[in-house]
C-alpha positions in Angstrom: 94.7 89.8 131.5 95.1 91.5 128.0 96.9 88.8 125.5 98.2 89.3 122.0 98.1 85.9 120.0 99.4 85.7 116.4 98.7 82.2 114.6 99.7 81.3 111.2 96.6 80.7 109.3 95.3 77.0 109.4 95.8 74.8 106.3 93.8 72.4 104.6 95.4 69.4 106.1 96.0 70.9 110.0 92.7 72.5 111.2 95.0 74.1 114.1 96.6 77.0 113.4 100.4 77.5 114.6 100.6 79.7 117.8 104.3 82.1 117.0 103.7 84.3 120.1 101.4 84.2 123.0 102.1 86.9 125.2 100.2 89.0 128.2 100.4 92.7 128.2 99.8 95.6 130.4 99.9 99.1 130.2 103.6 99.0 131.3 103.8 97.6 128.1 103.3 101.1 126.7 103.8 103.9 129.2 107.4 104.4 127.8 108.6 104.8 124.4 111.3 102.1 124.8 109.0 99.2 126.2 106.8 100.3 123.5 109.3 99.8 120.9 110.1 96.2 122.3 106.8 94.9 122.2 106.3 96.4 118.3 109.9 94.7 117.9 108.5 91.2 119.1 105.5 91.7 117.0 107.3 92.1 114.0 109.5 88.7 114.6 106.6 86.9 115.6 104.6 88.3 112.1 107.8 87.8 109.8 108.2 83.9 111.3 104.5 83.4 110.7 104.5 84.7 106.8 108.0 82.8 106.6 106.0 79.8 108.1 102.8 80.1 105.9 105.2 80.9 102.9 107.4 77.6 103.5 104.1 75.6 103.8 102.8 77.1 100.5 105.8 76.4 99.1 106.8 80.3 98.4 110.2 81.0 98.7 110.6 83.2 102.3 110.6 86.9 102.0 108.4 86.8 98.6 105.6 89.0 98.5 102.5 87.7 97.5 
């Protein structure tokens, strides 16, 4: 089956990057505009908690753009 993974990006000190979403997808997943829209919608979360995560390991504040 299909799978969208998004990892943070590994550090120096952790060669293993943080898994934010791991999720299986099918073409359901897009064969409507609303189910389309919620898996963009999870997307984003999982993409802003993984720049909030690499930005709090960096020590940026959250939300600052680099």
């Amino acid at each position: 089956m299909p799978r969208l993974i998004l990892t943070t990006n590994p550090d120096r000190y952790a060669q293993d990057p943080s898994i934010i979403l791991d999720e299986r997808v099918d073409a359901i997943h897009l064969s409507t505009d609303h189910a389309a829209s919620q898996l963009i919608e999870r997307l984003s979360w999982a993409i802003a908690d993984a720049d909030a995560r690499e930005g709090a390991r960096d020590g940026r504040a959250a939300g600052a753009r680099r």
